[in-house]
Structures are given as structure tokens and as C-alpha cells.
C-alpha positions as CSV (number, residue, x, y, z in Angstrom):
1,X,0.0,0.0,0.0
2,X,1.3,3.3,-0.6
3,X,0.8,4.9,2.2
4,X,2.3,2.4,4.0
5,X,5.5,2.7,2.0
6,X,5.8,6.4,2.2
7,X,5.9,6.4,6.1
8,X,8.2,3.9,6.2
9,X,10.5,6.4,4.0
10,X,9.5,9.5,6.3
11,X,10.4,7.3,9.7
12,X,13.8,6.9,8.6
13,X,13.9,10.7,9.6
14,X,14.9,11.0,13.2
15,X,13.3,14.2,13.6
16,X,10.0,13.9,11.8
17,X,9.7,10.3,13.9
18,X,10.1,12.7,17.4
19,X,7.9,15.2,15.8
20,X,5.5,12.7,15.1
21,X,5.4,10.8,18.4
22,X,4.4,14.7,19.7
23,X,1.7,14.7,17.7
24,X,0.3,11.1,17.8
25,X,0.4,11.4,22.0
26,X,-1.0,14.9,21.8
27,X,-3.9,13.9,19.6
28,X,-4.2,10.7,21.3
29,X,-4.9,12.9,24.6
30,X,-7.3,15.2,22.7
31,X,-9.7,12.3,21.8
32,X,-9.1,10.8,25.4
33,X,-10.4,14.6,26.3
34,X,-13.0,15.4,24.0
35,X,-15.1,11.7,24.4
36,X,-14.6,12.2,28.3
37,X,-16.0,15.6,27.7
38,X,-19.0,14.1,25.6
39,X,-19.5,11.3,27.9
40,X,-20.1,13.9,30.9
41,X,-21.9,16.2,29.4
42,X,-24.2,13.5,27.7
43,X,-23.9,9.8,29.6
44,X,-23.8,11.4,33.0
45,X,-26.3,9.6,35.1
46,X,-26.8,12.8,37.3
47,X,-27.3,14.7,34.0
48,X,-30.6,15.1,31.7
49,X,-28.8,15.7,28.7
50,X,-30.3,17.9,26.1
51,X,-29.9,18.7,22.6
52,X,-28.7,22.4,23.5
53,X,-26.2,21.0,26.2
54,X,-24.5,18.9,23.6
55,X,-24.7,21.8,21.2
56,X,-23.0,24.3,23.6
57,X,-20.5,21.7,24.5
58,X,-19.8,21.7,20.7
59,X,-19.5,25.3,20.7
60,X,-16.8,25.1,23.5
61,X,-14.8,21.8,21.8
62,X,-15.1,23.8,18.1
63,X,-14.7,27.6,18.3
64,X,-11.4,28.0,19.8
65,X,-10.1,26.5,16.4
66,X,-12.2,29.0,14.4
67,X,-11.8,32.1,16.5
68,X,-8.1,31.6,17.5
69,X,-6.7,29.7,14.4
70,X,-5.7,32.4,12.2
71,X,-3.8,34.7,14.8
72,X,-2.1,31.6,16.5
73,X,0.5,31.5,14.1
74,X,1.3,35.9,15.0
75,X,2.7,34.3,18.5
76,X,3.4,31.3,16.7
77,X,6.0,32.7,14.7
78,X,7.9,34.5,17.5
79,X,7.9,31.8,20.2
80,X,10.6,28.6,19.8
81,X,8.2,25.8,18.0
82,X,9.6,23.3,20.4
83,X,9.1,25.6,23.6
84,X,5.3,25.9,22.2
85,X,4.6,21.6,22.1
86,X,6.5,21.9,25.7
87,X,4.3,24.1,27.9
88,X,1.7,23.9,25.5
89,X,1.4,20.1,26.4
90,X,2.4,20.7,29.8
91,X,-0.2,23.8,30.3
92,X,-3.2,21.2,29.0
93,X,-2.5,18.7,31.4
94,X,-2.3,21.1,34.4
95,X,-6.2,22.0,33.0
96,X,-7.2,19.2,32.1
97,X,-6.7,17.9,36.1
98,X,-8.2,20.6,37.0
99,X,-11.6,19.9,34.7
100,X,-11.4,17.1,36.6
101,X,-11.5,18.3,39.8
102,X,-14.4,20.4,38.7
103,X,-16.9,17.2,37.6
104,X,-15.7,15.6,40.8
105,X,-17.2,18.8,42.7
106,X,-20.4,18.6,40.0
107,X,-19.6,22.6,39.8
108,X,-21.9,25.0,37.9
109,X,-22.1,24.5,34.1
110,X,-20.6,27.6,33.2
111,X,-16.9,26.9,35.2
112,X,-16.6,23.9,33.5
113,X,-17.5,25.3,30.3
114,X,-14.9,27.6,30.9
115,X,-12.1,25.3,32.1
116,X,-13.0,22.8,28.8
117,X,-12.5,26.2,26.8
118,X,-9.0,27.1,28.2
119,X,-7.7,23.3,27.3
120,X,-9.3,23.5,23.9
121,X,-7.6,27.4,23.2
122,X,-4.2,25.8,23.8
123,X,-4.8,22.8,21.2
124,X,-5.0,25.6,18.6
125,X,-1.5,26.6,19.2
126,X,0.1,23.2,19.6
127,X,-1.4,21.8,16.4
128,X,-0.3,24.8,14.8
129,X,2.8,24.4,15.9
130,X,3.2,21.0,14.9
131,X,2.0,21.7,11.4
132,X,4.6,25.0,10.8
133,X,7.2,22.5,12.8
134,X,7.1,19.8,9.8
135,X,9.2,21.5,7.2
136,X,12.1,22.0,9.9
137,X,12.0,17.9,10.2
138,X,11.3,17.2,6.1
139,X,13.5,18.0,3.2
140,X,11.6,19.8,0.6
141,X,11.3,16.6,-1.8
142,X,9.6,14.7,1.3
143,X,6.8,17.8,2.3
144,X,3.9,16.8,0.1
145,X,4.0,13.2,1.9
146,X,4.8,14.2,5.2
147,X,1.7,16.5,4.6
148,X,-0.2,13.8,3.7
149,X,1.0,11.1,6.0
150,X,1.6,12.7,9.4
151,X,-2.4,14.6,9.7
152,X,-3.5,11.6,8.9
153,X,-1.8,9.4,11.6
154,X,-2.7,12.2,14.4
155,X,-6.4,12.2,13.2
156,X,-6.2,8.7,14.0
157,X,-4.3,8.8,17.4
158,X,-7.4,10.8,17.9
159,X,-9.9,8.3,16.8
160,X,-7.7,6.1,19.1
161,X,-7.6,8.1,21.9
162,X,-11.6,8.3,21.5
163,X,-11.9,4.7,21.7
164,X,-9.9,4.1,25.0
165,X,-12.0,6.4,26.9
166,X,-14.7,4.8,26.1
167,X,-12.8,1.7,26.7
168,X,-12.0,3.2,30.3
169,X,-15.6,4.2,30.6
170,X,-17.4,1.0,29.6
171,X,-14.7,-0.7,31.7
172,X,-16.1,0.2,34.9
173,X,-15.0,3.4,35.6
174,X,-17.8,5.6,37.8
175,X,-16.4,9.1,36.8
176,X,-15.6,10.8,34.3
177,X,-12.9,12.4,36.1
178,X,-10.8,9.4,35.8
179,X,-10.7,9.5,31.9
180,X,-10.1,12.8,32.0
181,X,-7.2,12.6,33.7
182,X,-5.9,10.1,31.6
183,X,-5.9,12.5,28.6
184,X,-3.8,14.9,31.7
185,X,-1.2,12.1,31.5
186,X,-1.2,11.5,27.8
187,X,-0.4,15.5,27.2
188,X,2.1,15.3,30.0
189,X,3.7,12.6,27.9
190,X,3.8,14.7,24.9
191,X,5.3,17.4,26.6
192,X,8.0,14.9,27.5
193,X,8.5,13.2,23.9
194,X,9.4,17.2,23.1
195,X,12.2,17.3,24.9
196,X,13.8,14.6,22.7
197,X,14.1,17.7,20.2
198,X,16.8,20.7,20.7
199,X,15.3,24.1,21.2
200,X,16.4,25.2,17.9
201,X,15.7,22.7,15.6
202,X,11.8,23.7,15.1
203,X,12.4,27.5,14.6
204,X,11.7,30.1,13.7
205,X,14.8,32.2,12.7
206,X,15.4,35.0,15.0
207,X,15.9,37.4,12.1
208,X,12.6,36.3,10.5
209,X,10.6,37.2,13.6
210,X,8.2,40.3,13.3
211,X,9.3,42.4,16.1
212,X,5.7,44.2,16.6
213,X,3.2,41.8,17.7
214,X,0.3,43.4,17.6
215,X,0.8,45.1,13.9
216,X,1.1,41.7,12.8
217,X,-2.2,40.9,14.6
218,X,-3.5,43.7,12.5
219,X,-2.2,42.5,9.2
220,X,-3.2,39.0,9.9
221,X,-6.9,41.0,10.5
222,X,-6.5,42.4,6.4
223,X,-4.7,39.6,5.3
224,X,-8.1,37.1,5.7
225,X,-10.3,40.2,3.6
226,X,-7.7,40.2,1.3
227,X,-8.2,36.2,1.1
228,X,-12.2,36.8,1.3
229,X,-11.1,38.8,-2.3
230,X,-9.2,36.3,-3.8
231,X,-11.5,33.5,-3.1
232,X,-14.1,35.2,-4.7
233,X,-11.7,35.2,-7.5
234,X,-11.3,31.8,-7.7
235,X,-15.0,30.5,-8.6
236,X,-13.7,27.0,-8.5
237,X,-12.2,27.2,-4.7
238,X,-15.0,29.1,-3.9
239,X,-17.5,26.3,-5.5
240,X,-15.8,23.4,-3.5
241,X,-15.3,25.3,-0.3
242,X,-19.3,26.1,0.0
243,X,-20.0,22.6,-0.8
244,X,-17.6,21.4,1.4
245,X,-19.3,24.0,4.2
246,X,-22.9,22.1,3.4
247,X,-21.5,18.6,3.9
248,X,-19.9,19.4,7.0
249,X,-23.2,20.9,8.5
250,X,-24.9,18.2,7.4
251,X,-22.3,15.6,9.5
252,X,-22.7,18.0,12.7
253,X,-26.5,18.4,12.2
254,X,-26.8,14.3,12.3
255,X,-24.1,14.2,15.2
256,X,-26.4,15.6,17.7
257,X,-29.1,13.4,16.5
258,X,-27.1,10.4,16.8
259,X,-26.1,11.2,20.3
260,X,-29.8,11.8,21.4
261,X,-30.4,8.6,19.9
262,X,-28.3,6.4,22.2
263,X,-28.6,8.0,25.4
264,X,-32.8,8.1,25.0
265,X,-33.8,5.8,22.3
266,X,-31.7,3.1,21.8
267,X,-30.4,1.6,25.2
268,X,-32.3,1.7,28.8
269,X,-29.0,2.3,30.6
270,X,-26.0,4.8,30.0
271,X,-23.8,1.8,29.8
272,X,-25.8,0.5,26.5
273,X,-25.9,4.2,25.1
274,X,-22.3,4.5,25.6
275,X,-21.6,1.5,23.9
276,X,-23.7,2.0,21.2
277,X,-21.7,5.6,20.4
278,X,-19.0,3.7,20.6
279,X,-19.4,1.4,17.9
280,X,-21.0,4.7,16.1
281,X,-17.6,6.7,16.4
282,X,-15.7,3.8,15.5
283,X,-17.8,3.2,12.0
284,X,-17.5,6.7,10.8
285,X,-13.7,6.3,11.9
286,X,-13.5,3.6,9.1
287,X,-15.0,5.5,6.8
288,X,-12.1,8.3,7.4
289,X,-9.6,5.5,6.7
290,X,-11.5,4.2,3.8
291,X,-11.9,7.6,2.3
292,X,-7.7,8.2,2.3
293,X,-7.3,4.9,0.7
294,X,-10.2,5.3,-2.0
295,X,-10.3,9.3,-2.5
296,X,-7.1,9.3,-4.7
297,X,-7.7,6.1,-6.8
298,X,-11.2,7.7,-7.1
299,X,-10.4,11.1,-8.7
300,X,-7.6,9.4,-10.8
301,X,-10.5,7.0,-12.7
302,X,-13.1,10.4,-12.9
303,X,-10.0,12.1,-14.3
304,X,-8.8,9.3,-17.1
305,X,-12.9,9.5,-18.0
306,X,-13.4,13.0,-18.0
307,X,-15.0,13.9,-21.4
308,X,-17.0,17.3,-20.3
309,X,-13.6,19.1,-18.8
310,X,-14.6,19.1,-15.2
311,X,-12.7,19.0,-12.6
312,X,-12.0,15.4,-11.1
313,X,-12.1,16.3,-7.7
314,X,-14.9,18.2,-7.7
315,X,-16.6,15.5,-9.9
316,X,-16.0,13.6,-6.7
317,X,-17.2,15.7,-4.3
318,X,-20.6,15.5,-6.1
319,X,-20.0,11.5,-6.0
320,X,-19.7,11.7,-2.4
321,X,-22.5,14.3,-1.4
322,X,-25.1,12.6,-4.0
323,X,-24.4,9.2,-2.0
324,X,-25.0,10.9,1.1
325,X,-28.4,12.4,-0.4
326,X,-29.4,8.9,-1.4
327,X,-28.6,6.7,1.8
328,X,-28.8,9.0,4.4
329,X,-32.7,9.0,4.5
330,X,-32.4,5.2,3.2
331,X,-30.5,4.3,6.9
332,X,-31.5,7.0,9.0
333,X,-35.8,7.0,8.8
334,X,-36.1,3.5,10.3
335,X,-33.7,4.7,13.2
336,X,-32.4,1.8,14.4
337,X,-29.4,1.1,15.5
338,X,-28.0,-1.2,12.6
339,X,-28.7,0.8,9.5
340,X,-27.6,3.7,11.6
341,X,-24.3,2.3,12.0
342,X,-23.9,1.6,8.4
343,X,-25.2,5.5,7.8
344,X,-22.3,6.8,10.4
345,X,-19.8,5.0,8.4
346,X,-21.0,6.2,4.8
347,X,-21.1,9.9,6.5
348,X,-17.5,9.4,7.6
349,X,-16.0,8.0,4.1
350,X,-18.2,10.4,1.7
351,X,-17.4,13.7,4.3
352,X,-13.5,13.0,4.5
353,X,-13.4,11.9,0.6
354,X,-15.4,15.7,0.2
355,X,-12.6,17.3,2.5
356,X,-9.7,15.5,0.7
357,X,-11.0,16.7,-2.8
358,X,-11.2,20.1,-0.9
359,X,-7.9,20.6,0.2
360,X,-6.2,19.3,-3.0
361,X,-8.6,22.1,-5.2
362,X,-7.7,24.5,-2.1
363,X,-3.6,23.9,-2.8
364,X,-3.5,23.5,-6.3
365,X,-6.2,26.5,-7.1
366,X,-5.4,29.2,-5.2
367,X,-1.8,31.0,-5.8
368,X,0.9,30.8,-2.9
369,X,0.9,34.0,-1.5
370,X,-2.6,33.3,-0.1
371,X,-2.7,29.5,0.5
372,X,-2.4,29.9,4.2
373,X,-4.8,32.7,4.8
374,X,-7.7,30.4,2.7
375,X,-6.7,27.8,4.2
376,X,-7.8,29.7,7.9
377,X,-10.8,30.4,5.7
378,X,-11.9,27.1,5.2
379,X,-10.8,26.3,8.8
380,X,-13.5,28.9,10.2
381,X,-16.1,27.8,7.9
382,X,-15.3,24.1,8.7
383,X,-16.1,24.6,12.3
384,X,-18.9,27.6,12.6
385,X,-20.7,25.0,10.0
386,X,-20.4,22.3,12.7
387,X,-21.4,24.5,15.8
388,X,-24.0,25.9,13.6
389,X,-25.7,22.8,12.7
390,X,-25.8,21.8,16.2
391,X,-27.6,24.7,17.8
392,X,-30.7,24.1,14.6
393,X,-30.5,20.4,15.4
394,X,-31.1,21.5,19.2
395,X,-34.2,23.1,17.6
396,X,-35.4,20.2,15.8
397,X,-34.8,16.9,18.0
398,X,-37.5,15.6,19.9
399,X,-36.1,14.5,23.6
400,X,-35.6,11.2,22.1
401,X,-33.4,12.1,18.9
402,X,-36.1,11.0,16.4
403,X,-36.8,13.2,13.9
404,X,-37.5,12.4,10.1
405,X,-37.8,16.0,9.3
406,X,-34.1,16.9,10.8
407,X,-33.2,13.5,8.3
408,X,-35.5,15.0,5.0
409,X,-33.8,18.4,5.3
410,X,-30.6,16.9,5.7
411,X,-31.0,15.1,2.5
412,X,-32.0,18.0,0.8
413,X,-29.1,19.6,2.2
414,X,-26.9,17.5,0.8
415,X,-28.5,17.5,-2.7
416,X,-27.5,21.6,-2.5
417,X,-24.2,20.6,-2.0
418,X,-24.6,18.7,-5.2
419,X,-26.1,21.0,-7.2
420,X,-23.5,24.1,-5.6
421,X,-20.8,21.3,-6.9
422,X,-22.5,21.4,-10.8
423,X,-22.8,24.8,-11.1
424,X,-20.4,26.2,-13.5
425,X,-18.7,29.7,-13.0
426,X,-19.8,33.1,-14.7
């Protein structure tokens, strides 16, 4: 398999292999986190979890990334990249205890709101870091596939991290607090893995530091309209990037339903619920993974028969959101646990193959001076489409999570995405 083989070439790098054991152990912690989070705010048997109490706690987990993301890199780029994965680590596992302390006190909503916020605010900088760390570790040759590769593994450290809390959880484990602090001792890990790398080697070069802080906070303020501008210029990026907005909706919108659906309709007890999310999260994981392997083979065969001149990847962007029209309503109406299973995992392959066409029409579209202030873009869209589709479907679900109009406007949803996919530019 290919990517098998282009890992094994990256690992023979010393320094991308420490890099990326600080980024498998500090995603690793973040799924530990954000499931322990879930289970709490959802699973809790002292809790009566609501549609707008998983929304909110969406809103905490997702707009840090949005809000933050695009000024991280101002502090980013005057800090030592190493000395950020240090205390950034090191700083999330000191909150993370303490988020524990809080659900062991059962504290008012809004301080552990706040405390989930602070660990969350810090993840923006370390992954950032990570991700402006890679080129220090990677000749220039090798970028494109650590690009490809090393995402890819932390996405599923995360999914990994994911299914050992709930491994801890389902184990026996009467607080939440316990997992919690687990993800506390995987980020304290990852702090330690840092120090396996000098000071220096991550940059950035002292003479390449802006020495005014806050005037770059400014220009990195007109530098997104001035990437607002060229995406408007760029119909094609613009196209995918809406589309892409839709689908990802769509996948948060169904989220919240799914979750309603195991802790009220499908299991008597929070055990069975938790289980049954479980399996849930693990399906649409495989269809991440099966989306990587298939997405490039995919756009290849679109591409070879390609006799209208339209772009392969958006070609499969359409393949994957017309699917998702089709069988969402096909698995989700009866809601039941099996065809919703089998639903979770075709939302997970046709919403990561949509993102992978995404990125590659994102880097290959838009010129270079501007890549990295889209690519903040998209970020923000990405997550305020998420958050967003939570607080409707908060509006929608029944206390029970059964809702066949929250499924028929999904569908139709994700026949706009289609049709926003076809649309030719002026």
C-alpha cells in the first residue's frame, strides 16, 4: 500500500519520527479529552442531557479552532516551536486535572465550560505548531507526503484516543474524572517526547521574527479580507469550499441526533448508550480510513474519463455528497441502531473523501501568497458549519433524537451541495 510505504521512507527521519510521536500522544490525549468531555456532558447519570447542552458543548470543543486559528500562528511565529509543544502540552495537562476536579465537585455548568475552553484554546496553538514544525523535520522533496502522512496518523491517534476512553468508561469506571485525567497524563507525555528535540531545531529564525506583535495581529486582521477577495476570484475554490461548508453541516446536524439517539432511544441504561456511540464513532472512523485509501484512486479514474472538462475532484465531491443524499434517509428513517451504524460509516468516508477533494482544489487552485490565509478560511467555515448545525438540530430533535424532518432536510441539504458542486462559474 502506498501509504504504508511512504511512512516507512519519512520514519527513517529521526526528527519527523520525534515530531511525530508529539503529535500522535498529543492527539491521542485530545480524543481521550474530548469523548470524556462528551461522555459527561451527555452519559452522566446525574445529567438530563439535552440537545442544546450537547450543542453548547460543541461550541466550546469547536470555536477556539475558528476564532483563535488564524492569529495563533502571530505568536506562533515569535515563540521557539519546540518551547510551544512543551508548555503547550504541559499547560493542558495542568487544565485538564483541573476539569477534573471540577466534575468531581459537580460545579456550575458555566466553570466547567470555561475550564474545557482554556484546554481547547491551547490545542490551537500546539497543532499549529506541529503543522509549521514539519518543514524544519522534512526536506523539501519529502513535504507533500509528510503532509499527507503525518495529519493523517494524528487524526487517528485521535480516533484512538476516542476509543480508549470509552474503553475506560465502559470498563467500569464511575467518573468521568478518571478519563479525564488520563488525557492529563497522555499531554504530559507529549510534553516529555518534546524534549527529545533541541530548542532550535523547530524555529523560527530569530531574524525572521516580526518584532511588533500586535501590527502583525492587525495585518493578519486584512490579510483574511484580502483572502475573502481572492476567493471570490477563484469560482472553482470558492464552489468546492461552499459545498464542502454544506456537507460538513450536514455531518454536525446528524451528530447531535445520533447522540440523542443512544442515550434516550436506543439503550435503557447509560452503559448500552455509551456502547452503542461507541461502535457509532468507531464506523465513521473507518470510513475516514477508507476515504484516504479510496479518495485518490477515485479522482484518478473520474479524471482518465473525464470527457465534459470538469474537474476530477470536484466530480467527486458530487459522487460523495449525491451518496450521502441517497442513503442517508435510506439508513436513517427507520432509526435503528444497525442501518444507523452503516449510515455513520458512509457519512465518515463520503465527508472525509469531500474534504480531501477540498484541500487538494484549495492547494492546487489558489496561488501561494494566499494559500495559508484560505486555508484559515476554510478552517473557520469548517467549524462555525459544525457548531451551527448543532444549535438548529437542538431546535429540531424531539427528547428522544427521532426526527424524520431533521433527516429530509438533511438530505435536501446535501442535494444543495450537489447542485452548488455542478454549477459552472460566470
Amino acid at each position: 500500500m502506498a501509504v504504508v510505504r511512504d511512512l516507512r521512507v519519512l520514519l527513517r527521519l529521526h526528527d519527523f519520527r520525534r515530531l511525530l510521536a508529539v503529535r500522535l500522544l498529543s492527539q491521542s490525549a485530545d480524543g481521550v479529552y474530548q469523548v470524556a468531555l462528551a461522555t459527561y456532558v451527555v452519559f452522566s447519570p446525574e445529567k438530563e442531557a439535552s440537545a442544546a447542552a450537547i450543542a453548547s458543548a460543541m461550541a466550546v470543543l469547536l470555536l477556539p479552532y475558528s476564532l483563535i486559528g488564524p492569529f495563533a500562528g502571530v505568536l506562533l511565529d515569535r515563540w521557539r516551536r519546540r518551547q510551544v509543544l512543551l508548555y503547550g502540552n504541559l499547560l493542558r495537562a495542568v487544565l485538564a486535572s483541573g476539569t477534573a476536579l471540577l466534575i468531581l465537585y459537580d460545579v456550575p455548568d458555566w466553570l466547567f465550560y470555561a475550564s474545557a475552553l482554556s484546554v481547547t484554546a491551547v490545542n490551537r496553538f500546539v497543532l499549529a505548531g506541529l503543522s509549521a514544525a514539519l518543514p524544519r523535520v522534512v526536506d523539501q522533496e519529502r513535504l507533500v507526503m509528510a503532509n499527507a502522512i503525518s495529519p493523517t496518523a494524528g487524526t487517528l491517534a485521535a480516533t484512538a484516543g476516542g476509543g480508549l476512553a470509552f474503553a475506560v468508561r465502559l470498563a467500569g469506571s464511575d467518573s468521568d474524572a478518571v478519563t479525564v485525567l488520563l488525557g492529563s497524563g497522555l499531554y504530559l507525555c507529549a510534553a516529555l517526547a518534546s524534549l527529545r528535540m533541541g530548542r532550535e531545531l523547530l524555529g523560527p529564525d530569530p531574524e525572521l521574527v516580526q518584532r511588533r506583535p500586535w501590527a502583525a495581529v492587525a495585518s493578519t486582521a486584512r490579510g483574511l479580507a484580502l483572502g475573502l477577495r481572492h476567493l471570490n476570484q477563484r469560482r472553482l475554490t470558492a464552489r468546492a469550499l461552499a459545498a464542502m461548508s454544506v456537507m460538513r453541516f450536514c455531518y454536525g446536524a446528524l451528530t447531535v441526533m445520533v447522540l440523542m439517539l443512544c442515550r434516550y432511544a436506543w439503550s435503557d441504561d447509560e452503559s448500552g448508550g455509551l456502547a452503542l456511540l461507541g461502535l457509532a464513532v468507531g464506523a465513521s472512523g473507518i470510513g475516514f480510513f477508507t476515504a484516504a485509501v479510496i479518495t485518490p484512486w477515485a479522482v484518478d479514474r473520474l479524471d482518465s474519463f473525464n470527457r465534459l472538462g470538469r474537474d476530477a475532484r470536484l466530480r467527486w465531491l458530487i459522487v460523495c455528497s449525491t451518496a450521502a443524499a441517497v442513503l442517508v434517509p435510506a439508513l436513517g428513517l427507520p432509526f435503528m441502531p444497525g442501518p444507523m451504524l452503516a449510515a455513520a460509516f458512509v457519512l465518515g468516508l463520503t465527508t472525509q473523501g469531500a474534504k480531501i477533494a477540498t484541500d487538494t482544489v484549495v492547494q492546487s487552485t489558489v496561488d501561494d501568497a494566499y494559500r495559508g490565509r484560505i486555508f484559515s478560511l476554510y478552517d473557520m467555515f469548517f467549524n462555525v458549519a459544525f457548531v451551527a448545525a448543532a444549535g438548529v438540530a437542538s431546535l429540531m430533535l424531539p427528547p428522544d433524537g427521532r426526527s424524520a424532518t431533521l433527516v429530509v432536510v438533511v438530505a435536501l441539504l446535501y442535494g444543495a451541495a450537489v447542485a452548488i458542486g455542478r454549477v459552472r462559474p460566470a
